[in-house]
GUGUVEX-849993 format. One record per atom (N, C-alpha, C, O, CB): residue in three letters; x, y, z. Coordinates in pm, whole numbers, plus 50000, padded with zeros to 5 digits. Atoms other than C-alpha are relative to their C-alpha. Glycine has a CB too. Layout:
BEGIN
ALAXYZ/...
% end
This chain:
BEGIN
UNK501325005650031/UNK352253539285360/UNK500104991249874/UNK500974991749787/UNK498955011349979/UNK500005011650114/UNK351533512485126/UNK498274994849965/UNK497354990950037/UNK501044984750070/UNK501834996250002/UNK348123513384950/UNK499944985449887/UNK499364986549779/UNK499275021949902/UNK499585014750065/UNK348993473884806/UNK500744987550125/UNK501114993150228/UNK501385004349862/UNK499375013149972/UNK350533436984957/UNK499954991549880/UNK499134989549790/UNK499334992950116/UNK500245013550111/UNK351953408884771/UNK499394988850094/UNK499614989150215/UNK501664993149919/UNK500715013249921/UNK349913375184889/UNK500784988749924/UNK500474986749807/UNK498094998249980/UNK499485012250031/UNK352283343484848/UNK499254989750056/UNK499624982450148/UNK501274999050037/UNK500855010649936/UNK349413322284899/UNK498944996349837/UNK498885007949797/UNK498955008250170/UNK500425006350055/UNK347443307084614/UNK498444996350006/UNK497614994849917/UNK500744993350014/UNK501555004949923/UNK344273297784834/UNK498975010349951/UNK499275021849981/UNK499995000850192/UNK500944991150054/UNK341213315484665/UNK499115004950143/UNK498515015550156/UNK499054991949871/UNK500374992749840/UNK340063316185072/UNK500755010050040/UNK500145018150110/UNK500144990850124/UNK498834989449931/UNK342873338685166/UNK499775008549893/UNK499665019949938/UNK501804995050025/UNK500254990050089/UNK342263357084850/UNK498635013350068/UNK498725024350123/UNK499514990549853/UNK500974992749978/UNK338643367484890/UNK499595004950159/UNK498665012850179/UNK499064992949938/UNK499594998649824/UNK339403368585323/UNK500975019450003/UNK500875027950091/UNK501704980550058/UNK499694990449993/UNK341413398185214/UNK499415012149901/UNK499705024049909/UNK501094997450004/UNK501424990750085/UNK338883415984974/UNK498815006350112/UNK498205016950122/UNK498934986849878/UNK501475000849919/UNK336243409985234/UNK500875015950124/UNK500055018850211/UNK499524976250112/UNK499464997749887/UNK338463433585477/UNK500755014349845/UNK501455023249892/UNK501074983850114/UNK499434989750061/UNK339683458485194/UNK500845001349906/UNK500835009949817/UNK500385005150062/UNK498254995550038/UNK343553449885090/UNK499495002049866/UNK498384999349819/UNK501584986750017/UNK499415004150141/UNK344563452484767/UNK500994991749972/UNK501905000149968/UNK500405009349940/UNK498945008150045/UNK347113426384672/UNK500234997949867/UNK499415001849784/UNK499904989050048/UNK499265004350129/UNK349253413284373/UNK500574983250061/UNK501164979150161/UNK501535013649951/UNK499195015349949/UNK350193376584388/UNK501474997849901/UNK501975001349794/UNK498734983549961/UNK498395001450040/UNK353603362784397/UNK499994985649944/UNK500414977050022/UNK501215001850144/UNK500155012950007/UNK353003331084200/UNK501314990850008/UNK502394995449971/UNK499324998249885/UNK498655009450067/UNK355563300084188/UNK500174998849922/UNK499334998149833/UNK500294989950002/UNK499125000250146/UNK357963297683948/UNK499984986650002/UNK499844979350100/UNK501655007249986/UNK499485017749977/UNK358713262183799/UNK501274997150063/UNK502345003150077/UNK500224991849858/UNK498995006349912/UNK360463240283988/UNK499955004450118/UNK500894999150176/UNK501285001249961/UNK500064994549886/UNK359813256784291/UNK499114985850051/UNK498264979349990/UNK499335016550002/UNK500925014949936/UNK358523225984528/UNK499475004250174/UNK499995000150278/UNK501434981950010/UNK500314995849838/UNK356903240584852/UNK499444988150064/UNK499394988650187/UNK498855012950023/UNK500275007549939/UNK355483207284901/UNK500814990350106/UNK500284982850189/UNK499524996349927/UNK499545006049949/UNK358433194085030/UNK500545005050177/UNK501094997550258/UNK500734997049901/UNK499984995949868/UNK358613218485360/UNK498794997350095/UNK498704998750217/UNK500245013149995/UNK501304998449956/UNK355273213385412/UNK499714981950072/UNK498704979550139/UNK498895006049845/UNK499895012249879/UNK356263171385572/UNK500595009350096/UNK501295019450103/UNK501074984449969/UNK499424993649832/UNK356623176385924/UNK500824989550049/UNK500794978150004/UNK498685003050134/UNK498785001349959/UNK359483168986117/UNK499544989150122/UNK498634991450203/UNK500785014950039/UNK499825004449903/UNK360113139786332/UNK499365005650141/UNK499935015550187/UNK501124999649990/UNK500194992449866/UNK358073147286689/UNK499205017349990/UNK498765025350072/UNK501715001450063/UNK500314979649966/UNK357123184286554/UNK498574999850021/UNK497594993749978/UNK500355014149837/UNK501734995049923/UNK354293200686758/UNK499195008649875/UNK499695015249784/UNK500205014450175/UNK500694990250129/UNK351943217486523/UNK500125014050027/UNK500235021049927/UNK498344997949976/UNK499584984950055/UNK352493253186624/UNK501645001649961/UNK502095011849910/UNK499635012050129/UNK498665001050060/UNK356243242686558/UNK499834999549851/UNK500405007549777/UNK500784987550051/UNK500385005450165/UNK355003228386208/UNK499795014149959/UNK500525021849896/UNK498414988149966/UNK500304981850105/UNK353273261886116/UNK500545010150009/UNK500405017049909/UNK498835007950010/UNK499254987550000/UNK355183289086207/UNK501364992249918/UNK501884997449820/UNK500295007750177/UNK498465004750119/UNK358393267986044/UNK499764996449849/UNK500744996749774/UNK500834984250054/UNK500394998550091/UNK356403262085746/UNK499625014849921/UNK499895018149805/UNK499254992750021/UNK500544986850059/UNK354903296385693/UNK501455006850021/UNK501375015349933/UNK498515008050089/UNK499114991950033/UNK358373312985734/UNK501014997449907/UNK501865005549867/UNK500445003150092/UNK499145005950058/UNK360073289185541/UNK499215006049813/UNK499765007049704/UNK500084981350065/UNK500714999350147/UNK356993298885253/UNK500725019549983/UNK500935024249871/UNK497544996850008/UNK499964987749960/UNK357953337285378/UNK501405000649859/UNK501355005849747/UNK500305003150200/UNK499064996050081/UNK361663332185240/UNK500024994549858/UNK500685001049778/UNK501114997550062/UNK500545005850129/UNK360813315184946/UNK499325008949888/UNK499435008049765/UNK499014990450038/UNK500704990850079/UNK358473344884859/UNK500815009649984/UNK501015015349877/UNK498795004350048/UNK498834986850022/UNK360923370084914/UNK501155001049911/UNK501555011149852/UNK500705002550117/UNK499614998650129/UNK363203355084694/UNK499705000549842/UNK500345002849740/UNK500474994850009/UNK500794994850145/UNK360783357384429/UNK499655012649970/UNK499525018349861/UNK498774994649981/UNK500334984250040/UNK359943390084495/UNK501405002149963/UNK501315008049855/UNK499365011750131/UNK498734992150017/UNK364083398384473/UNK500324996549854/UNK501365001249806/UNK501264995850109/UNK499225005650147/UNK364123379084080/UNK498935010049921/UNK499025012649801/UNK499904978649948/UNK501274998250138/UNK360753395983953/UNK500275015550004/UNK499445022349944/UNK497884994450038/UNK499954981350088/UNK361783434883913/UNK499455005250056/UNK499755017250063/UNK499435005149858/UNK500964988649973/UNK358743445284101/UNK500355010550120/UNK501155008750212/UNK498644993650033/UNK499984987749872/UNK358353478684325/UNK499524984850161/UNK498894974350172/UNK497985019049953/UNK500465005949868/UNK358553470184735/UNK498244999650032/UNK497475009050010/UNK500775009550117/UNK501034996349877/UNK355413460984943/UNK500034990950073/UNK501104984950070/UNK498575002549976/UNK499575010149897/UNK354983437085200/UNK499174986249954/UNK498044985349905/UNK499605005650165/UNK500695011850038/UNK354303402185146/UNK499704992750078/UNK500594987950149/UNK500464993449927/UNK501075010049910/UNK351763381785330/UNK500054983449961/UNK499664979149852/UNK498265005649966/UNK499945010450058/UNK352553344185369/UNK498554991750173/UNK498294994350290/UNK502134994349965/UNK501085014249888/UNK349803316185595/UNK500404988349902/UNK500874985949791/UNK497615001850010/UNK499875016349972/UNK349623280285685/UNK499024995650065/UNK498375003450135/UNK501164995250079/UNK501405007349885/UNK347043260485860/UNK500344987849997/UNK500714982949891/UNK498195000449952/UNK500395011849911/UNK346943230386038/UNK499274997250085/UNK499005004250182/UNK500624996650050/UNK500685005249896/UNK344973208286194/UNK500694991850107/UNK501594984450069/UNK499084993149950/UNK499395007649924/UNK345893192986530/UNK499274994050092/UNK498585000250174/UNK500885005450046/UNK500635010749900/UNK344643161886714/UNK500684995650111/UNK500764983450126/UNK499714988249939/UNK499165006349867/UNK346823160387061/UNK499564982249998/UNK498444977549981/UNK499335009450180/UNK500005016549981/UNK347153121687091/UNK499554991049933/UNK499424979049959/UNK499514996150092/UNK500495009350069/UNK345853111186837/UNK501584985149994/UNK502544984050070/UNK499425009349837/UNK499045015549998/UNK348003071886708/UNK500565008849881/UNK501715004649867/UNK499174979649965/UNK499234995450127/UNK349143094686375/UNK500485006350031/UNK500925011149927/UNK499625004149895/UNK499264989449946/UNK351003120886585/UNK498615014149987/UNK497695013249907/UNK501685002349891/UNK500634993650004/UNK349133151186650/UNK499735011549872/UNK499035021049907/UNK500235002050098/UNK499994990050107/UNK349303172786287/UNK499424992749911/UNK500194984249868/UNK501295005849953/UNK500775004550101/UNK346583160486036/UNK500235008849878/UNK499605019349871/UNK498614999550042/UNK499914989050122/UNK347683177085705/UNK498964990049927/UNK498064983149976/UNK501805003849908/UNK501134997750098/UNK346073171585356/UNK499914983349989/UNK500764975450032/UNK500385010449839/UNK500105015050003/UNK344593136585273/UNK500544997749877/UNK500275005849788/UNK498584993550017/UNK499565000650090/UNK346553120685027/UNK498814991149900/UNK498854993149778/UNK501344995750031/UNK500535006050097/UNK343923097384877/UNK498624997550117/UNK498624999050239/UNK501004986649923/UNK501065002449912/UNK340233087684977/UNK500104992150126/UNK499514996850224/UNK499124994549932/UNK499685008849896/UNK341243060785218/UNK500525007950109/UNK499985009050219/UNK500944989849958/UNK499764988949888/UNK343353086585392/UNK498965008350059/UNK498765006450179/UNK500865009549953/UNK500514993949981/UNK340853112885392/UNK498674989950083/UNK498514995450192/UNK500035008049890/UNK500725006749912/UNK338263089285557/UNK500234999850184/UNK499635002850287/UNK500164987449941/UNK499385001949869/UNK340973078985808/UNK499905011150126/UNK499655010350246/UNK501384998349967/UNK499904986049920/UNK341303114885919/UNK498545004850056/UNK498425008650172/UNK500625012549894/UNK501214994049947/UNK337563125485939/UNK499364987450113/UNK498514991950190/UNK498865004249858/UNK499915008949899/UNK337273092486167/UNK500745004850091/UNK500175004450200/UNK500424988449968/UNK499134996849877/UNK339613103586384/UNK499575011450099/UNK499675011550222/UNK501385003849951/UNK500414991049986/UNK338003138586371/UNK498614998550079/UNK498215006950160/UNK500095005149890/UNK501694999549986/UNK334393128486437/UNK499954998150149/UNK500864992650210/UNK499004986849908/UNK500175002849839/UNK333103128586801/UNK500935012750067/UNK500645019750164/UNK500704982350051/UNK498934990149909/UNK336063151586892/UNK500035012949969/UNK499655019049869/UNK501464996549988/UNK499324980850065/UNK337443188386930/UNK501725003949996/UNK502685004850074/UNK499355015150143/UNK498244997849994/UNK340613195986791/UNK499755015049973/UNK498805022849986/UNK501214990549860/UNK498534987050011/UNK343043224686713/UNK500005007249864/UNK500654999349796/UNK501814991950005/UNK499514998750110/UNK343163244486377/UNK501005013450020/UNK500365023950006/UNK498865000449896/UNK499104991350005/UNK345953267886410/UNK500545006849823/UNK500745000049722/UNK501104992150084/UNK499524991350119/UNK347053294086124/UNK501065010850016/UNK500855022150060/UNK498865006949948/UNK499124986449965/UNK350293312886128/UNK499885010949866/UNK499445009349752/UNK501864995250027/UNK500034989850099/UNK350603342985949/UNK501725005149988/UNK502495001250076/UNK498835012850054/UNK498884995250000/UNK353843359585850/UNK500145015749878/UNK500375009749773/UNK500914986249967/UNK499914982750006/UNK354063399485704/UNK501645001850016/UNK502305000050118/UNK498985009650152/UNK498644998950050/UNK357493406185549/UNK499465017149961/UNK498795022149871/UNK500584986849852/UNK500534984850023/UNK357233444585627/UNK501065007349861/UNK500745011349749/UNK500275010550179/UNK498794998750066/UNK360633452285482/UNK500934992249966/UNK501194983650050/UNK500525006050043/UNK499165011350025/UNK363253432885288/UNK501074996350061/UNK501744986250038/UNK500345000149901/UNK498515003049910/UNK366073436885544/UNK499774996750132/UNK500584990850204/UNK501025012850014/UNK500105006549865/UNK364263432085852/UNK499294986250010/UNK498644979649929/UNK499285009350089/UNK500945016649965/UNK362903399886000/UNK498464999949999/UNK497935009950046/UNK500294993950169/UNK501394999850032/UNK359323392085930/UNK498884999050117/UNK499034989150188/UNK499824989149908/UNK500995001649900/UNK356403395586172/UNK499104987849982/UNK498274987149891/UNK499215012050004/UNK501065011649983/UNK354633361786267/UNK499224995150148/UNK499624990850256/UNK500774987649952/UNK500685004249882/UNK351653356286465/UNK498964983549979/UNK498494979849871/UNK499005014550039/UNK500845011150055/UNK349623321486520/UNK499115002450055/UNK499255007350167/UNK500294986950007/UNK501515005649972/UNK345973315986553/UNK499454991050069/UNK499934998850151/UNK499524996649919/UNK500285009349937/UNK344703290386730/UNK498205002150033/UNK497655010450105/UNK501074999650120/UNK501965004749937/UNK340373277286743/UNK500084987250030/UNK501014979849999/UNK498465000449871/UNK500695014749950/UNK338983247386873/UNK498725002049957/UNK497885011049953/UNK499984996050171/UNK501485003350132/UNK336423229886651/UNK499204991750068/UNK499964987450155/UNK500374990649831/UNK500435010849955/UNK334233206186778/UNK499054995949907/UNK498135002249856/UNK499595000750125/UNK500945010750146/UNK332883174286519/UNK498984993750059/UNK498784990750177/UNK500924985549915/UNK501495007349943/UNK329843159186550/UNK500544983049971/UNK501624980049920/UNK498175005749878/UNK499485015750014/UNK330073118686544/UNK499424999449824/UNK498375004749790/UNK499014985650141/UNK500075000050119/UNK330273111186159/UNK499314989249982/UNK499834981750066/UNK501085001349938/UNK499685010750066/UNK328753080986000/UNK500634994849922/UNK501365003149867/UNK499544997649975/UNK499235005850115/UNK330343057085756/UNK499275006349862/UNK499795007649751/UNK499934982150005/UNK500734994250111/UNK327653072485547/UNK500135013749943/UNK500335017349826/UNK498834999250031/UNK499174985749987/UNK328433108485632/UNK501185000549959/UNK501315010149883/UNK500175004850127/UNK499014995650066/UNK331833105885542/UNK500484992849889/UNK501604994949844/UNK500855001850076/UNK499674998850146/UNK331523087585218/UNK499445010849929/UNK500215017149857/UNK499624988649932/UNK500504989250106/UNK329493112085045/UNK500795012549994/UNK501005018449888/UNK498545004550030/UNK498854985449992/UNK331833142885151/UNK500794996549941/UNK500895002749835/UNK500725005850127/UNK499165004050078/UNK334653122685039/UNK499644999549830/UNK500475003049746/UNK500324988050059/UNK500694999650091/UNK332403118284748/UNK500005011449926/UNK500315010449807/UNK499024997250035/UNK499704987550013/UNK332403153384710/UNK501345009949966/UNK501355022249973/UNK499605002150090/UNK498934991549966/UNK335823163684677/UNK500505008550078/UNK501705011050094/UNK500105004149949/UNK499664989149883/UNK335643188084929/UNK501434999350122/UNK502265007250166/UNK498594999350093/UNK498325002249889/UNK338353168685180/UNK501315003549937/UNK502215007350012/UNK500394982350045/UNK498435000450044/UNK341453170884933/UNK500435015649952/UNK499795023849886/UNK500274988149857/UNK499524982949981/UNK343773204284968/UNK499755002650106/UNK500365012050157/UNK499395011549922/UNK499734997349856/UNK342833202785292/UNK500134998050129/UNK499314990650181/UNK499725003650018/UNK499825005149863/UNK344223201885643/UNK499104996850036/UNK498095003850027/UNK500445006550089/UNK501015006149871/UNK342333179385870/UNK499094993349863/UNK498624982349894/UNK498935015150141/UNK500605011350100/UNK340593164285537/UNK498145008449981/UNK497085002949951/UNK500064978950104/UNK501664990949991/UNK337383196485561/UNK500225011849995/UNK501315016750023/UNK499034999250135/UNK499694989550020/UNK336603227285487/UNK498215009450086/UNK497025008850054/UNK500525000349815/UNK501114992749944/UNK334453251585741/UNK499005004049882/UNK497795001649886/UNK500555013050078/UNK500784991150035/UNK333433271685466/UNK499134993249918/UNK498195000649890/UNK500595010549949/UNK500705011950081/UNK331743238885238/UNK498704993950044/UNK497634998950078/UNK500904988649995/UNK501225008249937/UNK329683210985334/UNK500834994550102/UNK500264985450163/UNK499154988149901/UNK499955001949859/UNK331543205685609/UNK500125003550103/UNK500824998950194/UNK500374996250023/UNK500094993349910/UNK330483229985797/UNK498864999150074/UNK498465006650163/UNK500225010049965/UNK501345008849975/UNK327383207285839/UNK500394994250124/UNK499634994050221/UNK499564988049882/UNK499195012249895/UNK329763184486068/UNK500655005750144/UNK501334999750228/UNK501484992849908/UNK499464988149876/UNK330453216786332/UNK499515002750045/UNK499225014350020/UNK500455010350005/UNK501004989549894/UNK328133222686620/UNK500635011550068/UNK499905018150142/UNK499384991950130/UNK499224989149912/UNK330803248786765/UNK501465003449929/UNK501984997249836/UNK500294993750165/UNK499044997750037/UNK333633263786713/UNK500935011950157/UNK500035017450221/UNK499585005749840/UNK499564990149911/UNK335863287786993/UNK501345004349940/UNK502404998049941/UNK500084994950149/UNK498944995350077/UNK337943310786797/UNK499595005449898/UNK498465010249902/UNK500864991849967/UNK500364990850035/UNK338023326386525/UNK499974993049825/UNK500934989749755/UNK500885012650058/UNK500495003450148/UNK335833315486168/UNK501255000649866/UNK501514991149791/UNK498745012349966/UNK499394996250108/UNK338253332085924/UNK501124992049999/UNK501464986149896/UNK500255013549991/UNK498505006549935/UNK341643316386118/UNK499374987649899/UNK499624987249778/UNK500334996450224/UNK499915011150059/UNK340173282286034/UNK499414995949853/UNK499454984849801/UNK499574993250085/UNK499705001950176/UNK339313288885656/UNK501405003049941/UNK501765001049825/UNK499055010549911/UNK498715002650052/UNK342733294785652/UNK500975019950000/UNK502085022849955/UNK499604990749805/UNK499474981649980/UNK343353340885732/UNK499315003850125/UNK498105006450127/UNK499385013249856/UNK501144990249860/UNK342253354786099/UNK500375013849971/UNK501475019149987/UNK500434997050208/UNK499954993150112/UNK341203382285894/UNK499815013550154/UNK499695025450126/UNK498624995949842/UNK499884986549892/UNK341153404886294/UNK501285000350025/UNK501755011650032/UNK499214999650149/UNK498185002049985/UNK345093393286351/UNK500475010649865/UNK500905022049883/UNK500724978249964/UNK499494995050138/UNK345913402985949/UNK500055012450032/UNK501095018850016/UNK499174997449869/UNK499834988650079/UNK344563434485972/UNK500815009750114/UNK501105021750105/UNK498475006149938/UNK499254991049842/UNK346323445186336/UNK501114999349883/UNK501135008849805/UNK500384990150213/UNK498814998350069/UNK349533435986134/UNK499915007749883/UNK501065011649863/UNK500534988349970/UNK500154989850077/UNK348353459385828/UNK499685011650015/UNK499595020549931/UNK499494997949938/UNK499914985649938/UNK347853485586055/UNK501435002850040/UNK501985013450012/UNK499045001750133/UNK498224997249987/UNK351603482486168/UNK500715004649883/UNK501455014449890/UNK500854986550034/UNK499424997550048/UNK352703482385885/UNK499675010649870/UNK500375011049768/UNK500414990450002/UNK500444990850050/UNK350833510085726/UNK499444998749850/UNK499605007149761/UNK500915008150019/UNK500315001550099/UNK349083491985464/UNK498435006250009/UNK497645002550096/UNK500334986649964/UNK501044996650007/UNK346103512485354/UNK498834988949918/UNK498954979549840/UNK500265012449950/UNK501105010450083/UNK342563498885263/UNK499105003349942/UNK498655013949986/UNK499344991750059/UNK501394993550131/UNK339613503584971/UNK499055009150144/UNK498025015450120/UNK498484979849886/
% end
Protein backbone atom coordinates (compact mmCIF):
# COMPACT_ATOMS: atom_id res chain seq x y z
CA UNK A 1 0.00 0.00 0.00
CA UNK A 2 1.06 3.41 -0.64
CA UNK A 3 -0.89 6.21 1.12
CA UNK A 4 1.24 8.98 -1.36
CA UNK A 5 2.35 9.40 -5.46
CA UNK A 6 4.98 11.49 -6.92
CA UNK A 7 3.21 13.76 -9.86
CA UNK A 8 5.92 14.66 -12.62
CA UNK A 9 3.61 17.04 -14.01
CA UNK A 10 3.70 20.73 -13.19
CA UNK A 11 0.05 21.50 -14.56
CA UNK A 12 -1.92 23.09 -11.57
CA UNK A 13 -5.02 21.06 -13.62
CA UNK A 14 -3.52 17.72 -12.94
CA UNK A 15 -2.70 18.96 -9.54
CA UNK A 16 -6.11 19.94 -8.22
CA UNK A 17 -7.74 16.75 -10.77
CA UNK A 18 -5.99 14.68 -8.20
CA UNK A 19 -7.14 16.44 -4.90
CA UNK A 20 -10.61 16.50 -6.34
CA UNK A 21 -10.41 12.45 -6.30
CA UNK A 22 -8.33 12.17 -2.94
CA UNK A 23 -4.40 11.36 -3.80
CA UNK A 24 -1.92 12.73 -1.95
CA UNK A 25 1.15 13.56 -3.98
CA UNK A 26 4.72 15.13 -3.74
CA UNK A 27 6.03 16.70 -6.93
CA UNK A 28 9.07 15.71 -8.76
CA UNK A 29 10.12 19.11 -10.03
CA UNK A 30 12.83 19.71 -12.93
CA UNK A 31 16.13 20.13 -12.23
CA UNK A 32 18.12 22.77 -14.35
CA UNK A 33 18.97 21.97 -17.52
CA UNK A 34 16.57 19.43 -17.81
CA UNK A 35 14.77 20.38 -21.36
CA UNK A 36 11.47 18.31 -21.74
CA UNK A 37 10.58 20.67 -24.38
CA UNK A 38 12.60 19.12 -26.76
CA UNK A 39 10.63 15.52 -26.75
CA UNK A 40 7.64 17.19 -26.78
CA UNK A 41 8.33 18.13 -31.24
CA UNK A 42 6.72 15.43 -32.93
CA UNK A 43 8.23 13.19 -35.20
CA UNK A 44 8.11 13.22 -38.88
CA UNK A 45 4.42 11.56 -39.92
CA UNK A 46 3.72 10.73 -36.02
CA UNK A 47 0.01 9.93 -35.32
CA UNK A 48 -1.01 11.62 -32.17
CA UNK A 49 -1.66 8.62 -30.02
CA UNK A 50 2.00 7.74 -31.22
CA UNK A 51 3.02 11.42 -30.11
CA UNK A 52 1.50 10.92 -26.58
CA UNK A 53 2.17 7.79 -25.32
CA UNK A 54 6.05 8.42 -26.70
CA UNK A 55 6.04 11.66 -25.06
CA UNK A 56 4.49 10.75 -21.74
CA UNK A 57 6.91 7.75 -21.35
CA UNK A 58 9.74 9.50 -22.47
CA UNK A 59 8.50 12.32 -19.42
CA UNK A 60 8.01 8.80 -17.29
CA UNK A 61 11.92 8.08 -17.65
CA UNK A 62 13.03 11.36 -17.13
CA UNK A 63 11.03 11.37 -13.82
CA UNK A 64 12.38 8.30 -12.61
CA UNK A 65 15.68 9.40 -13.00
CA UNK A 66 15.00 12.17 -10.81
CA UNK A 67 13.41 10.27 -8.43
CA UNK A 68 16.86 7.82 -8.48
CA UNK A 69 19.26 11.42 -7.76
CA UNK A 70 16.82 12.94 -5.01
CA UNK A 71 17.25 10.40 -1.90
CA UNK A 72 13.55 10.14 -1.54
CA UNK A 73 11.50 6.97 -0.10
CA UNK A 74 9.67 4.78 -3.16
CA UNK A 75 6.11 5.60 -4.46
CA UNK A 76 4.81 5.59 -7.74
CA UNK A 77 5.10 8.32 -10.07
CA UNK A 78 2.34 9.64 -12.23
CA UNK A 79 3.42 11.20 -15.61
CA UNK A 80 0.41 12.81 -18.57
CA UNK A 81 0.38 14.43 -21.91
CA UNK A 82 -2.37 15.79 -23.96
CA UNK A 83 -2.87 16.48 -27.36
CA UNK A 84 -4.97 17.79 -29.62
CA UNK A 85 -5.71 16.10 -32.94
CA UNK A 86 -7.20 17.38 -36.21
CA UNK A 87 -7.15 14.17 -38.76
CA UNK A 88 -6.39 16.07 -42.07
CA UNK A 89 -5.99 18.96 -41.19
CA UNK A 90 -2.86 20.98 -44.00
CA UNK A 91 -0.55 21.17 -40.51
CA UNK A 92 -0.52 17.37 -40.00
CA UNK A 93 -2.92 16.13 -37.59
CA UNK A 94 -1.25 17.08 -33.83
CA UNK A 95 -2.01 20.76 -32.82
CA UNK A 96 0.36 21.32 -29.83
CA UNK A 97 0.92 24.67 -27.94
CA UNK A 98 0.69 27.99 -29.95
CA UNK A 99 3.88 29.47 -30.19
CA UNK A 100 2.85 33.13 -30.66
CA UNK A 101 -0.61 34.94 -31.26
CA UNK A 102 -0.57 34.48 -34.98
CA UNK A 103 -0.14 30.79 -34.35
CA UNK A 104 -2.67 30.53 -31.76
CA UNK A 105 -5.31 32.18 -34.06
CA UNK A 106 -4.18 29.82 -36.86
CA UNK A 107 -5.07 26.85 -34.72
CA UNK A 108 -8.49 28.01 -33.24
CA UNK A 109 -9.36 28.65 -37.11
CA UNK A 110 -8.72 25.44 -37.95
CA UNK A 111 -10.58 24.29 -34.77
CA UNK A 112 -13.78 26.30 -35.22
CA UNK A 113 -16.76 24.65 -37.04
CA UNK A 114 -15.13 21.23 -36.33
CA UNK A 115 -14.79 18.13 -33.91
CA UNK A 116 -11.54 16.96 -33.14
CA UNK A 117 -9.57 14.53 -30.90
CA UNK A 118 -8.04 15.44 -27.42
CA UNK A 119 -6.26 12.44 -26.31
CA UNK A 120 -4.29 12.16 -22.81
CA UNK A 121 -1.90 9.38 -21.99
CA UNK A 122 -1.21 8.59 -18.64
CA UNK A 123 1.75 6.60 -17.40
CA UNK A 124 2.03 5.08 -13.44
CA UNK A 125 5.60 3.92 -12.70
CA UNK A 126 4.34 1.31 -10.05
CA UNK A 127 7.82 0.05 -9.29
CA UNK A 128 11.34 1.07 -10.24
CA UNK A 129 12.30 -2.21 -11.96
CA UNK A 130 9.26 -2.95 -13.74
CA UNK A 131 7.88 -1.32 -16.88
CA UNK A 132 5.38 1.41 -16.37
CA UNK A 133 1.62 1.16 -16.90
CA UNK A 134 0.20 3.44 -19.78
CA UNK A 135 -3.24 4.02 -20.75
CA UNK A 136 -4.65 6.74 -23.42
CA UNK A 137 -7.79 8.71 -23.32
CA UNK A 138 -9.35 9.74 -26.11
CA UNK A 139 -12.83 12.63 -26.36
CA UNK A 140 -14.18 14.26 -29.20
CA UNK A 141 -14.87 17.99 -28.80
CA UNK A 142 -16.97 19.69 -30.98
CA UNK A 143 -16.23 23.87 -31.76
CA UNK A 144 -18.69 26.11 -32.52
CA UNK A 145 -17.79 28.40 -35.74
CA UNK A 146 -15.50 31.17 -34.17
CA UNK A 147 -15.44 34.71 -35.36
CA UNK A 148 -12.44 36.85 -36.18
CA UNK A 149 -13.86 38.63 -33.21
CA UNK A 150 -14.25 35.59 -31.00
CA UNK A 151 -10.89 34.58 -31.37
CA UNK A 152 -9.16 37.86 -30.91
CA UNK A 153 -10.36 38.55 -27.55
CA UNK A 154 -9.45 34.89 -26.19
CA UNK A 155 -6.18 35.34 -27.71
CA UNK A 156 -6.48 38.58 -25.94
CA UNK A 157 -6.85 36.78 -22.94
CA UNK A 158 -3.99 34.64 -22.61
CA UNK A 159 -5.86 31.71 -22.08
CA UNK A 160 -4.58 29.88 -25.61
CA UNK A 161 -0.73 29.73 -24.64
CA UNK A 162 0.48 26.37 -22.66
CA UNK A 163 -1.97 24.89 -24.44
CA UNK A 164 -2.62 22.02 -26.80
CA UNK A 165 -5.02 22.87 -29.52
CA UNK A 166 -4.49 26.74 -28.45
CA UNK A 167 -7.84 26.34 -25.40
CA UNK A 168 -8.60 25.41 -22.37
CA UNK A 169 -12.13 23.47 -21.46
CA UNK A 170 -11.89 24.55 -18.09
CA UNK A 171 -11.57 28.77 -19.04
CA UNK A 172 -13.33 30.84 -21.39
CA UNK A 173 -13.13 28.47 -23.77
CA UNK A 174 -15.39 26.40 -22.70
CA UNK A 175 -17.84 29.04 -24.12
CA UNK A 176 -16.66 27.72 -27.73
CA UNK A 177 -17.99 23.80 -26.82
CA UNK A 178 -21.53 22.82 -27.53
CA UNK A 179 -20.48 19.02 -26.83
CA UNK A 180 -18.09 17.03 -25.91
CA UNK A 181 -18.08 12.73 -26.05
CA UNK A 182 -15.70 11.56 -23.51
CA UNK A 183 -14.47 12.33 -20.74
CA UNK A 184 -14.26 16.33 -19.12
CA UNK A 185 -11.24 15.68 -16.88
CA UNK A 186 -9.16 13.64 -19.93
CA UNK A 187 -9.38 16.91 -21.85
CA UNK A 188 -8.24 19.35 -18.99
CA UNK A 189 -5.45 17.30 -19.18
CA UNK A 190 -6.11 13.77 -16.10
CA UNK A 191 -9.18 11.20 -16.88
CA UNK A 192 -9.45 11.42 -13.31
CA UNK A 193 -11.94 7.60 -13.81
CA UNK A 194 -8.75 5.91 -15.85
CA UNK A 195 -6.13 7.47 -12.94
CA UNK A 196 -7.90 6.16 -10.29
CA UNK A 197 -8.49 2.35 -11.88
CA UNK A 198 -4.60 2.53 -12.10
CA UNK A 199 -4.38 3.69 -8.25
CA UNK A 200 -6.42 0.98 -7.37
CA UNK A 201 -3.82 -1.46 -9.01
CA UNK A 202 -1.42 -0.22 -7.62
CA UNK A 203 -2.61 0.11 -4.13
CA UNK A 204 -2.41 3.72 -3.72
CA UNK A 205 -4.68 4.73 -0.86
CA UNK A 206 -6.94 7.90 -0.71
CA UNK A 207 -7.96 10.97 1.93
Amino acid sequence: MFSYIYLASQSPRRQDLLKQIGVQFEMLIAEAGEDTEIIETPLPNEKARQYVERVTFAKSAIALARWQKSGKPWAPILCADTTVSLPGSSDGEILGKPTDAANAAHILEMLSGKVHEVLTAVVLTIDPKTNPLCLVQVSEVEFAHLTPEHITNYINSGEPFGKAGAYGIQGLGGAFIPSIRGSYSGIMGLPIYEVNQLLDFAKVTRI
